[in-house]
Steps between C-alpha positions, in 0.01 A plus 500: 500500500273617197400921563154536534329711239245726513233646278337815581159576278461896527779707566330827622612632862468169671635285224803698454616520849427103530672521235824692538537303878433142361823621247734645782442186712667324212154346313454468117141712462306506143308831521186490321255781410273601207643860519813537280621799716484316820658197313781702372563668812553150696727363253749744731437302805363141429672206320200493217216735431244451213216633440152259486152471538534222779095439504636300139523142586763453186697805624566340831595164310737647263636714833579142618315650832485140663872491539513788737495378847304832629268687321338820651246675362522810587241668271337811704213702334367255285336180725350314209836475322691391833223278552516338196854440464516384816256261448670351138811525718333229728376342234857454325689375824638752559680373809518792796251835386466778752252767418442864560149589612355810494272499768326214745231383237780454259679326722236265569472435096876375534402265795234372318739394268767335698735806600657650740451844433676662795775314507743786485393688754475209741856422450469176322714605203708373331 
């Protein structure tokens, strides 16, 4: 049986520990992040890490981001921009996307949208 892979959008605390467990438990991860320093440092720790601006509709594309069978958006202090790559994400079928919120009202956003933003913490995952 095929290894699921994961994408994780924003590797800052979250994102990295997502990250480095997803990779211990034996999945491939692409790490992606506009920072080159955070990119650099998960290139130690994840099977792929590039940097991108992932609210770039031909970024995603050429990322092949519709192959991944999980796609988390992790994204923390900027809502519009996990907002709005969530929301091409959808748009791309993408097939599973989980979602960091900040706070309820963003959380409510990702409903809106078709997500299940808690999903982590409610033990659905993976």
């Amino acid at each position: 049986m095929k290894n699921k892979q994961f994408a994780v959008i924003g590797i800052g605390r979250f994102g990295e520990s997502l990250t480095r467990e997803l990779t211990r438990m034996g999945y491939e991860v692409l790490a992606i992040d506009v920072d080159a320093e955070r990119v650099n440092d998960a290139i130690e720790y994840a099977t792929h890490a590039v940097q991108a601006d992932t609210m770039d509709e031909a970024t995603l594309k050429a990322l092949g981001i519709r192959n991944f069978d999980v796609v988390v958006v992790s994204i923390g202090s900027n809502v519009q921009a996990n907002i709005l790559t969530t929301i091409m994400l959808k748009e791309m079928g993408v097939k599973k996307i989980i979602a960091k919120a900040q706070n309820a009202l963003h959380g409510k956003v990702l409903e809106k949208i078709g997500l299940i933003w808690s999903s982590i913490l409610n033990g659905i995952w993976p």
